[in-house]
C-alpha positions, 0 to 999 in steps of 0.5 A, a space after each residue: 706257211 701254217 694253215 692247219 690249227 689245234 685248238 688248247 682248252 681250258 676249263 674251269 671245272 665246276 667239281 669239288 675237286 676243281 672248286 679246291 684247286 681254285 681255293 689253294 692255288 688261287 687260279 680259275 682253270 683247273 682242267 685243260 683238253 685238246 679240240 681239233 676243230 673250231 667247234 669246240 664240242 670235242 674235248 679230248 683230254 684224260 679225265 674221269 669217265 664218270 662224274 661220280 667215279 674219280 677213279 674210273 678214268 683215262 683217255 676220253 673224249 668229254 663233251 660240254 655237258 660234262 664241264 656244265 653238268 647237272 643244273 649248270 648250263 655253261 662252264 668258262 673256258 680260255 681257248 688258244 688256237 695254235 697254228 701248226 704244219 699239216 705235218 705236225 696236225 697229222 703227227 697229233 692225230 696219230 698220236 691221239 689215235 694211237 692212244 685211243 687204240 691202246 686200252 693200257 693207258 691209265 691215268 696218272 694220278 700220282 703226278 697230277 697230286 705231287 705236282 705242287 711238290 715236285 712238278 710232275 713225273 713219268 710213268 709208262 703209258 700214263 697220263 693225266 690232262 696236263 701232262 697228255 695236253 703238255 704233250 700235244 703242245 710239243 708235238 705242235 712245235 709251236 713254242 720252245 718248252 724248256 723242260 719235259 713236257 709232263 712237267 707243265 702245270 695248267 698255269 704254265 702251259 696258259 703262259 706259254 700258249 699266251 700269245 695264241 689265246 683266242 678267246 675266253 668265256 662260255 661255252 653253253 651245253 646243248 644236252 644232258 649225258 645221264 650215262 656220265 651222271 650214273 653212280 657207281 657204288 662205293 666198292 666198285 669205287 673202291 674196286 677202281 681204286 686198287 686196280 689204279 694204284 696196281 697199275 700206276 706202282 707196278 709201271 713206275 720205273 718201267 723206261 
C-alpha cells in the first residue's frame, strides 16, 4: 500500500517569458516543479538562478517568492499529490540528490524552445523544468508514459497527473530574495550565454 507522496507543481509564471507562453499556447501554467513535502515552500525544478539572468540557470531549489516576485504577493498553482512506494520516494531522492551533487548539469534550453516543433530531445546531463519533472514523474511509476519522458510538455504532463490533482489556486509569498532580484550586467549575460550554448553543442550526441 502507497504511504509515501510526491508533490508535481505547476506554476503560472508571472515573467515575460511566461506571459508569451500563455499568449501562443493559450494555457495558464508555464513552469512546473517537483515539492517533497505537503509544505509546498521547497520547489525543485531546473529553472534560472536569477530573475534577471535567463542564462544563469540550472538545477535549483526555488522558493515562493521566486514565482511572486516583486510587487506580486501570490503566484497560481495546480498541484498534484502523487502517491508512491517508500522505494520509489527514495529512488526520486537519490536522483534528486545526485543531480545536486553533479555541478555538470546545465539547462537544456535547446529542448524547452523546439518543443512546439519536435517535442523535445536529449542531451547529456541536461534538463529543463519539463523534462527533470517528466523524469520524476517516471521514476514515481505512478502512471503508464507512453513515450520518453523528456518528451512531455506541461500540458501533457497536467493531463497524465489528472487523476492525482489536489488542488489549485495561490500560494502567498512569506518574504522577499533581494539576491535572486540582483541584476547581472549584460556582458555577464552575455557571457552566460556563450558558455551555455558551448556546453549544450558540445554534449548534443554525447550518449
Amino acid at each position: 500500500m502507497n504511504n509515501e507522496y510526491i508533490y508535481i507543481v505547476l506554476v503560472k509564471a508571472l515573467t515575460g517569458l511566461g506571459q508569451f507562453s500563455r499568449m501562443i499556447t493559450k494555457y495558464e501554467y508555464s513552469h512546473i516543479a517537483v515539492c517533497l513535502d505537503e509544505k509546498l515552500e521547497d520547489f525543485v525544478t531546473f529553472s534560472r538562478r536569477k530573475h534577471y539572468s535567463p542564462f544563469n540557470a540550472g538545477f535549483m531549489h526555488e522558493k515562493r517568492e521566486h514565482y511572486a516576485f516583486g510587487e506580486n504577493k501570490k503566484v497560481k498553482v495546480k498541484v498534484f499529490k502523487v502517491p508512491v512506494t517508500k522505494e520509489n520516494k527514495a529512488r526520486i531522492t537519490d536522483y534528486i540528490a545526485d543531480i545536486e551533487d553533479d555541478k555538470e548539469y546545465v539547462f537544456n534550453i535547446y529542448s524547452m524552445i523546439t518543443m512546439p516543433f519536435i517535442h523535445g530531445f536529449k542531451i547529456y546531463k541536461a534538463h529543463n523544468c519539463m523534462s527533470f519533472t517528466a523524469k520524476i514523474i517516471e521514476l514515481s511509476d505512478c502512471v503508464q508514459m507512453d513515450k520518453p519522458y523528456y518528451k512531455y510538455n506541461i500540458p501533457e504532463m497536467d493531463e497524465l497527473l489528472s487523476k492525482f490533482k489536489y488542488k489549485e489556486g495561490y500560494l502567498k509569498k512569506k518574504q522577499e530574495d533581494y539576491e535572486y532580484m540582483q541584476k547581472e550586467s549584460v556582458v555577464c549575460n552575455v557571457k552566460r550565454f556563450v558558455e551555455l550554448n558551448g556546453k549544450l553543442m558540445g554534449r548534443m550526441f554525447w550518449k
